[in-house]
MDTraj code that builds the backbone (N, CA, C; nanometers):
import mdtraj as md
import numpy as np

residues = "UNK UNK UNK UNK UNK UNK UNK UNK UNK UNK UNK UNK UNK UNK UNK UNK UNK UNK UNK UNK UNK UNK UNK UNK UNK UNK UNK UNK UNK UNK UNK UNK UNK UNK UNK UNK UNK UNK UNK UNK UNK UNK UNK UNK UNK UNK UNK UNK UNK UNK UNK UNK UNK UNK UNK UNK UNK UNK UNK UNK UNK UNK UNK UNK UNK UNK UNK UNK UNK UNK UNK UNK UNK UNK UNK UNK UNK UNK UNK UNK UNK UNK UNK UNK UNK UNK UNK UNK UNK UNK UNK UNK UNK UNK UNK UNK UNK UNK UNK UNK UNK UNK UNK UNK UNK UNK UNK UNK UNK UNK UNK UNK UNK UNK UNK UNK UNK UNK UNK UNK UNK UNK UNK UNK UNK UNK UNK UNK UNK UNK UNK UNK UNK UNK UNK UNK UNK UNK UNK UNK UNK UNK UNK UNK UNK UNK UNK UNK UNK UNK UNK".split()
xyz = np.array([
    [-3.1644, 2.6915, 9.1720],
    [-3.2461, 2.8031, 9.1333],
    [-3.3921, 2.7583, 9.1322],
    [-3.4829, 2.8482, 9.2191],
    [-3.6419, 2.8133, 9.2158],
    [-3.6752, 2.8304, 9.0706],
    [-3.8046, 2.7395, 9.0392],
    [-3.8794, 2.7480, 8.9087],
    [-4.0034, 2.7602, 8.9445],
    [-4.1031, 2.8681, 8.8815],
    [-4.2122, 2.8653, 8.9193],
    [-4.3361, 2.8128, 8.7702],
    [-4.3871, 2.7651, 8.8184],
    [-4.4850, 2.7182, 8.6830],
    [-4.6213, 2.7953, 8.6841],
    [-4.7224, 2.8312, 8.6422],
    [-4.7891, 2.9283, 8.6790],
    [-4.9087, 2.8052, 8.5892],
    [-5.0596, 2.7825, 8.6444],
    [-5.1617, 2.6843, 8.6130],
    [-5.2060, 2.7707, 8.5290],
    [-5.2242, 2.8772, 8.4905],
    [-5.2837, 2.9296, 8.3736],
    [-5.2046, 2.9900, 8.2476],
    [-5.2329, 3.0095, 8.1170],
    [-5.1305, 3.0338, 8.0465],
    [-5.1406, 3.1955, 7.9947],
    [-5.0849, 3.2458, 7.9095],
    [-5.1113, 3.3953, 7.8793],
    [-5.2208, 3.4746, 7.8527],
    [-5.2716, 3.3984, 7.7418],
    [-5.3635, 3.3538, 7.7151],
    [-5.5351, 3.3966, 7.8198],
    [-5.5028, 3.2926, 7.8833],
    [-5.5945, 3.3076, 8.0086],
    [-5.5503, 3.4540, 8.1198],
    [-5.4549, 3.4813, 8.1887],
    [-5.3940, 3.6240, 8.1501],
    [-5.4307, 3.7459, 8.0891],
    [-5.4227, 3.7523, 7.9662],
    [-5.4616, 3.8335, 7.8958],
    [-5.6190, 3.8662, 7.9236],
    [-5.7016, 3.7580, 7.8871],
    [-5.8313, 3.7591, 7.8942],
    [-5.9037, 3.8387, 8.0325],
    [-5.8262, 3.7845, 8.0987],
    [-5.8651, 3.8420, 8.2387],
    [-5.7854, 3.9914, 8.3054],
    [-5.7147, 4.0177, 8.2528],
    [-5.6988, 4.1759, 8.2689],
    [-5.8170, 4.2346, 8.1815],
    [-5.7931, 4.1783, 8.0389],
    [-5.9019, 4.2547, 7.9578],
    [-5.9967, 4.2942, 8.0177],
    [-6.0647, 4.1815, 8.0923],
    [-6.2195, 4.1959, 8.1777],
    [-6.1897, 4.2827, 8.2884],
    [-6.1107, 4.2927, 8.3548],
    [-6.0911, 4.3850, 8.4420],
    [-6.0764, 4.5058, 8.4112],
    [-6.0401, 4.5422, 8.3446],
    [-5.9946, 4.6930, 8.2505],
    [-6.1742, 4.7267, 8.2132],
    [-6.1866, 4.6480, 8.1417],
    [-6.3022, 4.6470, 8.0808],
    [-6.4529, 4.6776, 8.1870],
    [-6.4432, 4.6168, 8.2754],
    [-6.5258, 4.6093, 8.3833],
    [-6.5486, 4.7385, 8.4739],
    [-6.4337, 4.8254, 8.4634],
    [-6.4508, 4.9742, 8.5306],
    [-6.5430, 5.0703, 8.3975],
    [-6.5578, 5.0382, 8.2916],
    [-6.5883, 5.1350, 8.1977],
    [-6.5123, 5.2892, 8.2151],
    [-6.4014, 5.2893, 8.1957],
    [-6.3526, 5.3853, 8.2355],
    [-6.2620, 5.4278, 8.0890],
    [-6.2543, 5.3298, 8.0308],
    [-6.1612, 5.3763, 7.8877],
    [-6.2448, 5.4112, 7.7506],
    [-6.2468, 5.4487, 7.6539],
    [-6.3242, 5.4929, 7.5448],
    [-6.3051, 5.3695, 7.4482],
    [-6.2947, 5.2641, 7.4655],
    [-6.2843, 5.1286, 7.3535],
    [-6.2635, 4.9941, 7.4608],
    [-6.2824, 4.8756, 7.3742],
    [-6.2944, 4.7858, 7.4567],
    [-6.1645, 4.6730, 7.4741],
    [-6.1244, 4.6723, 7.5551],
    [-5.9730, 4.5873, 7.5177],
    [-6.0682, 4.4223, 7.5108],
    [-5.9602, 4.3602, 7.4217],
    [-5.9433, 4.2073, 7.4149],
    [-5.8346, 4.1431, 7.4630],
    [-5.8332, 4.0184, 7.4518],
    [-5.7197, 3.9565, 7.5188],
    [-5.6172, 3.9525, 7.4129],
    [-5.6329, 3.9675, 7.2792],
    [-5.5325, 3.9705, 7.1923],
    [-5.4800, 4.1039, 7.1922],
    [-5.5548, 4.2164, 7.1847],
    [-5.4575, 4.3743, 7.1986],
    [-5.4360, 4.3739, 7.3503],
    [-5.4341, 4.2883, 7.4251],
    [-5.3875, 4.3019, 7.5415],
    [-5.1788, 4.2476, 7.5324],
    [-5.2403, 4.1154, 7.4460],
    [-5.1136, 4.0470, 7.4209],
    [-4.9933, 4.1134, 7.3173],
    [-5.0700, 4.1849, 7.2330],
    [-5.0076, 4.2362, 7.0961],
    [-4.9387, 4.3878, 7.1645],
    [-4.9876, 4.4269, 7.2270],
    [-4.9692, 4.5780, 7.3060],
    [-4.8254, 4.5584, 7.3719],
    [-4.8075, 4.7321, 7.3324],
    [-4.6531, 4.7204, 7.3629],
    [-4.6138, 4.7351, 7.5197],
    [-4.7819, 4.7230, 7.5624],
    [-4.7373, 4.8210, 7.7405],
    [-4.6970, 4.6970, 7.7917],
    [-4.6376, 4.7022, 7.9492],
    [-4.6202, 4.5782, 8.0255],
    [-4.7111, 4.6142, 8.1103],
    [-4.7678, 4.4495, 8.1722],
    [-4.8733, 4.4934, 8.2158],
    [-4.7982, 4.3582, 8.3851],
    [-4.8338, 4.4926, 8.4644],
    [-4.7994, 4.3768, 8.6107],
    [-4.9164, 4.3279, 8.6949],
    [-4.9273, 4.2270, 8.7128],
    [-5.0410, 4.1784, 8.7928],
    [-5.0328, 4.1684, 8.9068],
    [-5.1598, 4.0904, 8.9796],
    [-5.1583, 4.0766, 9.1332],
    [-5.2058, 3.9990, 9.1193],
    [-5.1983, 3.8082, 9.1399],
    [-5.2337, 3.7187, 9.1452],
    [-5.3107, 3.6787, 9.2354],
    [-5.4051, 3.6270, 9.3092],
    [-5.4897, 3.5481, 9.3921],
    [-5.5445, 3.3819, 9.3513],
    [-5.4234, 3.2923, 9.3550],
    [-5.4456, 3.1628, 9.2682],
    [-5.4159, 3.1815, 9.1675],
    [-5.4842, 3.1381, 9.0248],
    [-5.5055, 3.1764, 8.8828],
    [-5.5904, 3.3020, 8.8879],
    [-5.6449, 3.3585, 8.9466],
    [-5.7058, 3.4842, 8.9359],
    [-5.6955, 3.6363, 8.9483],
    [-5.6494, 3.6855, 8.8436],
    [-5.6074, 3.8273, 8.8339],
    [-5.7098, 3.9677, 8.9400],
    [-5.6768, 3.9738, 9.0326],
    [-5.7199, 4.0701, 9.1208],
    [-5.6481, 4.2367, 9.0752],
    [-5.5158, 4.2439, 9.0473],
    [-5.4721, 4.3799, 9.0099],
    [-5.4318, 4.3990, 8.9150],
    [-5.4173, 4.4871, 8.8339],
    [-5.3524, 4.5184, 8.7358],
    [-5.2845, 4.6520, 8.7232],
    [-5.1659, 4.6630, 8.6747],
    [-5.1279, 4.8425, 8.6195],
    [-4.9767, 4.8268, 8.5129],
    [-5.0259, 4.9070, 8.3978],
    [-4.9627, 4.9017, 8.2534],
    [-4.8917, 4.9756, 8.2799],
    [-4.7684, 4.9448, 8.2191],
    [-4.6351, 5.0540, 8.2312],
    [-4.5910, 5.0693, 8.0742],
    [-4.6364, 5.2232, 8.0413],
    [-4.5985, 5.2580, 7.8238],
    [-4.4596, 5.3491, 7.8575],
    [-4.3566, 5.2877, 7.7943],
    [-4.2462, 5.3666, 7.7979],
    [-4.2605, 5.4726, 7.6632],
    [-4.2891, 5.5604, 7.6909],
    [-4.3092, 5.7156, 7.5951],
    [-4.2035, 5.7555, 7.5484],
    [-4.1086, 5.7713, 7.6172],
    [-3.9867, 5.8292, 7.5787],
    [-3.8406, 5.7548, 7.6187],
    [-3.7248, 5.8156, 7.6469],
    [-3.6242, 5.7622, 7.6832],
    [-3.6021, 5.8166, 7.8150],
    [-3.6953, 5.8795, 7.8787],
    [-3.7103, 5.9629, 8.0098],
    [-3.8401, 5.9386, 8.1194],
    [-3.9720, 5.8833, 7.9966],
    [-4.1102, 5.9211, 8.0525],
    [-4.1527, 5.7684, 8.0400],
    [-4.1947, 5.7159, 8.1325],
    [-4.3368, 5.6535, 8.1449],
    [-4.4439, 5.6681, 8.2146],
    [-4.5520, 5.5842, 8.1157],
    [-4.6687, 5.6151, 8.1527],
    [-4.7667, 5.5101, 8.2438],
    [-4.8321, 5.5677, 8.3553],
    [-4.8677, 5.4340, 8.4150],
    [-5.0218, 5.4410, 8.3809],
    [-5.0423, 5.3259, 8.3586],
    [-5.2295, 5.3195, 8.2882],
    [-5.3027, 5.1858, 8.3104],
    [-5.4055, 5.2184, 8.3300],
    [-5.4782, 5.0972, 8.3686],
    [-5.5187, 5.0099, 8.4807],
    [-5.4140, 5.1153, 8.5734],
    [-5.4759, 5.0921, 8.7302],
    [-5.6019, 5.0236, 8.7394],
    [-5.6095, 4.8662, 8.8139],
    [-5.7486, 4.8490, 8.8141],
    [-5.7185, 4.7137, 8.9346],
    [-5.8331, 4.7221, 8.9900],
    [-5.8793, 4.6439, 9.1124],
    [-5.9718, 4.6267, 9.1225],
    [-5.9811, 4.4220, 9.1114],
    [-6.0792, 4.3692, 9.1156],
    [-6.2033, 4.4001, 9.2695],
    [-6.3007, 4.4374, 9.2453],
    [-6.4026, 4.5157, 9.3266],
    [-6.4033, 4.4205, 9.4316],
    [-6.3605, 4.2827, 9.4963],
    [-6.3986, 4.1842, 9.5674],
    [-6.2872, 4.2533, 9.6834],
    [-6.1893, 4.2759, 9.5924],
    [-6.0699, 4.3057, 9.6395],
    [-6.0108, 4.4346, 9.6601],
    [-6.0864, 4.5035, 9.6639],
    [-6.0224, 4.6732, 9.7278],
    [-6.0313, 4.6659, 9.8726],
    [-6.0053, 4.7846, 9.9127],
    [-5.9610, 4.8388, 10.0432],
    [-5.8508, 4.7585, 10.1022],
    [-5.7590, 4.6805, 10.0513],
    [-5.6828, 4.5935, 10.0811],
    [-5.5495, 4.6680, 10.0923],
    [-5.5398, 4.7786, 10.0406],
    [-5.4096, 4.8488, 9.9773],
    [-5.3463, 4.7739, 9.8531],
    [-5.4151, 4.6896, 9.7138],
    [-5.3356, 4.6608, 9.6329],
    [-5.3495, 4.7815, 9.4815],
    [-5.4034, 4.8893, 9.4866],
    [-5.4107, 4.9895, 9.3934],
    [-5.2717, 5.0702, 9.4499],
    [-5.2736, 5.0987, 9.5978],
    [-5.1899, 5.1212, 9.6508],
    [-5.0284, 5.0779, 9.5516],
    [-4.9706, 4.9409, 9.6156],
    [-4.9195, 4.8378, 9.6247],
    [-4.8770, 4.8291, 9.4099],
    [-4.9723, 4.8332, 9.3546],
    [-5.0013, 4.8297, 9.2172],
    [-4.8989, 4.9785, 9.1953],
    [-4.9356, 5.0846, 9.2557],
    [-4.8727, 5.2002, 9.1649],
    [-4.7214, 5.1721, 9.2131],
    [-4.6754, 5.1454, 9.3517],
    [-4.5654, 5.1255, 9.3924],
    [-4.4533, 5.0089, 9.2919],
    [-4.5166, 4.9228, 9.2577],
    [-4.4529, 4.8357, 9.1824],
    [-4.4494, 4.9080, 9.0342],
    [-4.5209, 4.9687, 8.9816],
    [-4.5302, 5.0436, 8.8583],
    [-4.4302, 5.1309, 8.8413],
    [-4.3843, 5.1958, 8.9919],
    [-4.2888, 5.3542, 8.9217],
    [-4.1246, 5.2644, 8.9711],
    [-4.1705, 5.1375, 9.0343],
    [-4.0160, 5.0870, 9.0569],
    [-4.0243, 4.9847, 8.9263],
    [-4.0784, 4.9460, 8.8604],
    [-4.0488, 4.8456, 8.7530],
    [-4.0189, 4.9930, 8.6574],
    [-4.0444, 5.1113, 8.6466],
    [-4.0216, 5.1836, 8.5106],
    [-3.8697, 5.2087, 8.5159],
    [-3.8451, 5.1248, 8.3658],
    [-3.6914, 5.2326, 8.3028],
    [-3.6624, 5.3346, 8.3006],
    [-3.7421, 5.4633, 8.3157],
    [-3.7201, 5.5665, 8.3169],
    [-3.6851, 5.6924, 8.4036],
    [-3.6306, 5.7893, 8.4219],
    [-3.6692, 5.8936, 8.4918],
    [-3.7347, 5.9589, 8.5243],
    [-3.9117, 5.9296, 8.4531],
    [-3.9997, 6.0438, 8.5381],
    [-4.1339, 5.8662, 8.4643],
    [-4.2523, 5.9006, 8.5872],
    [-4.3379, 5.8816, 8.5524],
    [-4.3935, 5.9655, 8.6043],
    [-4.5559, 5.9372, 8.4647],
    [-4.6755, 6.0120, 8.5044],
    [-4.8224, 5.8895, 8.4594],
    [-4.9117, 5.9410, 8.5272],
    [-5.0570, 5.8558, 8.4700],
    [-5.1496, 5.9877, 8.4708],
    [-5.2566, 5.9700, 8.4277],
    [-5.4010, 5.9996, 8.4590],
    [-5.5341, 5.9294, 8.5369],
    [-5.5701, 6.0565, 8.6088],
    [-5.6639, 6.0167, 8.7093],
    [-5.7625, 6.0678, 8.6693],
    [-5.8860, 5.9949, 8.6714],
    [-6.0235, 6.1050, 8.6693],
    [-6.0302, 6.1326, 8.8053],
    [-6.0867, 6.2813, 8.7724],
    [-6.1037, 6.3740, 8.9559],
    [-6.2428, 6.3004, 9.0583],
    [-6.3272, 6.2540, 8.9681],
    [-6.4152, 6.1422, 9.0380],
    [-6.3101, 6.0189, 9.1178],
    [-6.2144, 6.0331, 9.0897],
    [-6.1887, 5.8650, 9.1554],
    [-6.0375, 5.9025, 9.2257],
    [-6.2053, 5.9380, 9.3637],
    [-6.0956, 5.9898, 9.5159],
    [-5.9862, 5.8974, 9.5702],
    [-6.0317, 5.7464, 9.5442],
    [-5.8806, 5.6610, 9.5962],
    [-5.8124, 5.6636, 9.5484],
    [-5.7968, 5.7092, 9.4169],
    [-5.6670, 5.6641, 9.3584],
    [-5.5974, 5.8259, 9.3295],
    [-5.6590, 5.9136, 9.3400],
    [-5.6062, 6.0223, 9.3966],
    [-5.5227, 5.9820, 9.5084],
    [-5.6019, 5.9940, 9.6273],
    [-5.5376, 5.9437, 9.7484],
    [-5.3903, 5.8724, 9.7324],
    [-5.4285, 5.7727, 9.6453],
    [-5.3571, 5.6702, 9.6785],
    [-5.1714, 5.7081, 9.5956],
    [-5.2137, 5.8232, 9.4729],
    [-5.1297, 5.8910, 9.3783],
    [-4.9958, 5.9890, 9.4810],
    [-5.1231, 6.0747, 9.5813],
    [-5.0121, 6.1354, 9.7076],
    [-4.9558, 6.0290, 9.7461],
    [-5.0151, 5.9383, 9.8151],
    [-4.8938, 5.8254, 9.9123],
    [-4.7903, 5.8029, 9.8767],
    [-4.7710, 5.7958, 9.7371],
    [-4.7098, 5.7046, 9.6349],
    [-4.6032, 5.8456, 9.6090],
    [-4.6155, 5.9434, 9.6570],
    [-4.5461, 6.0663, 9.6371],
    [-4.5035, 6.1138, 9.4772],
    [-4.6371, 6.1081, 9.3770],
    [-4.7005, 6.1412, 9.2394],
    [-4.7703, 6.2903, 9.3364],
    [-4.7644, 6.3921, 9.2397],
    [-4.8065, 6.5410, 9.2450],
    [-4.8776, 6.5601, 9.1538],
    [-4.9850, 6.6622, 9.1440],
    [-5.0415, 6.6367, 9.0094],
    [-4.9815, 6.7691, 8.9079],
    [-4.9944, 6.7406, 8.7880],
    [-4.8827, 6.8722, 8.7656],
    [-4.9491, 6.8927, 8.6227],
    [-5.0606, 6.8467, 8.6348],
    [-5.2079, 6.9476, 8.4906],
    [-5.3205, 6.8591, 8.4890],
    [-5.4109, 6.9540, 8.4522],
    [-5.5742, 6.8904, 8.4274],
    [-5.6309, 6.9375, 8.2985],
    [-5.7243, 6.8613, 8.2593],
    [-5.7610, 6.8431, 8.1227],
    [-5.8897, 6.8180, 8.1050],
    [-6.0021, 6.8484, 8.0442],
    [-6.1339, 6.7813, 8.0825],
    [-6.1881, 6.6273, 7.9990],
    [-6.2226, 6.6203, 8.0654],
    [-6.2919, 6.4537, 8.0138],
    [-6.3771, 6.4387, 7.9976],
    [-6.4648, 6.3119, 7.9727],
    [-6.5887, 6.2848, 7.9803],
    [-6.7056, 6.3022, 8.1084],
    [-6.7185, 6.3798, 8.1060],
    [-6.7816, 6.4054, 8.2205],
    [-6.7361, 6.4255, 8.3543],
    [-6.6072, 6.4803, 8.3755],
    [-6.4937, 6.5564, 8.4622],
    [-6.3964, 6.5677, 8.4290],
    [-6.3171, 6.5890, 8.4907],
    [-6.1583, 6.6223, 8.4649],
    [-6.0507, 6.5074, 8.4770],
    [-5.9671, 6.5459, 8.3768],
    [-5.8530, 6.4286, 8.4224],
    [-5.7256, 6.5216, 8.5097],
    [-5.6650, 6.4840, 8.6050],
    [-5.5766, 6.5119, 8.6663],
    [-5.4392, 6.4315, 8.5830],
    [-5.2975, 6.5260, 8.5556],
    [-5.2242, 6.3982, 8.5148],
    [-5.1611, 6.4344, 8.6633],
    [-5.0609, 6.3397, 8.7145],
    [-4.9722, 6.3311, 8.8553],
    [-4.8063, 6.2548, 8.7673],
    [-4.7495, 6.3368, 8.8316],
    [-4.6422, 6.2860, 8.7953],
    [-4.5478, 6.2475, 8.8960],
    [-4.4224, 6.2324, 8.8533],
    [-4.2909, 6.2118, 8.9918],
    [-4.1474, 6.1552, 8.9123],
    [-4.0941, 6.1838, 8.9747],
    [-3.9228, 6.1547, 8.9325],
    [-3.8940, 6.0427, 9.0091],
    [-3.8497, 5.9226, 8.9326],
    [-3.8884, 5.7835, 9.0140],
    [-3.7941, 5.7764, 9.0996],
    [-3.6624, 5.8228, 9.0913],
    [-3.5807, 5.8439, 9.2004],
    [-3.6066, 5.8913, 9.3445],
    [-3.7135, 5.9933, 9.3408],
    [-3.7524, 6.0563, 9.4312],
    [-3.8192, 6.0268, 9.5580],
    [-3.7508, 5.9206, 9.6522],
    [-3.7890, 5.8878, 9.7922],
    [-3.8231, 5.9851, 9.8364],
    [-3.8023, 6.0359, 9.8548],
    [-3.8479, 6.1931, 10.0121],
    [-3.9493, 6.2607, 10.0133],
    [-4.0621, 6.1271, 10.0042],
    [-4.2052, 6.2086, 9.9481],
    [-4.2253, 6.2011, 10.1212],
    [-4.3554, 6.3059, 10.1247],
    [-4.4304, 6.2513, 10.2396],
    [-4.5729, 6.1783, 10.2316],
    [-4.5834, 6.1203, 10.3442],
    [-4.6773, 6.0007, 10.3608],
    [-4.8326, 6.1199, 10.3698],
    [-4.9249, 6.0753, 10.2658],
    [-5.0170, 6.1479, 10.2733],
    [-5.1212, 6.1373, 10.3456],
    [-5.1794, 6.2231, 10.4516],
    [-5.2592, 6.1687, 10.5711],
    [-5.3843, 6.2225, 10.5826],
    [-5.4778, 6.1542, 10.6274],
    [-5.6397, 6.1870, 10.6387],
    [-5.6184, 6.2541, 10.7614],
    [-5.6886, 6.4100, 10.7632],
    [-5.7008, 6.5380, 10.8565],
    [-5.8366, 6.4528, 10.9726],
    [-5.7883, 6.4517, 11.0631],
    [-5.9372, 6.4017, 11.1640],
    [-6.0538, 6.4836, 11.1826],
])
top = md.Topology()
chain = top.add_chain()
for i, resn in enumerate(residues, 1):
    res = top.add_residue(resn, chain, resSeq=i)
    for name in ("N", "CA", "C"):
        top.add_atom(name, md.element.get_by_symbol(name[0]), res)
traj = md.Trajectory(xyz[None], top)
């Protein structure tokens, strides 16, 4: 059986999602690396060496619902498809039968990237200075279609 050892510890982990989360200014408080650690969400990464490039939190809400949050990609590292790649691993790691997240309507990729992922949006809400879209999907639900840019 492979063993993998990983050069950085949680710790270091933690810290560095924090900053990433933190670095979009996109949430109303500031995470640390300890309510990162203490927090009940799971949080999946995207490694590059010791260096956290992706992140996206999976909050189990119910015995049916999770929630995906925190979508974030390190800026060196977009257009790569790992926000993409990030939500895909998010609605297949959830226990549940339905996920949903929130999008602000400012932030056209990850819209985009919410169709691919065959997430619908299914209510809006206003925010700080636009709207939040929530998108949802029934994680079972392969038979999405592939969402395509009109020429």
């Amino acid at each position: 059986m492979s063993r993998f050892r990983l050069t950085i510890d949680n710790e270091g982990i933690a810290s560095q999602i924090a900053d990433l989360i933190n670095s979009g200014k996109q949430i109303w408080y500031y995470l640390t690396s300890y309510s990162i650690l203490v927090s009940p969400i799971e949080f999946l990464i995207e490694l590059d060496r010791d260096k956290v490039i992706g992140v996206i939190g999976l909050e189990q809400k119910t015995d049916k619902v999770t929630e995906l949050k925190y979508l974030c990609v390190h800026p060196d590292y977009r257009q790569q498809g790992i926000g993409r790649n990030m939500l895909e691993l998010g609605i297949k790691a959830a226990k549940t039968e339905y996920v949903y997240g929130a999008v602000r309507s400012d932030n056209h990729v990850n819209i985009r990237n919410n169709f691919r992922v065959g997430m619908r949006p299914v209510g809006k809400h206003r925010g700080r200075g636009c709207h939040i879209i929530i998108f949802a999907r029934r994680r079972g639900n392969v038979e999405y279609q592939i969402y395509q840019r009109r020429p």
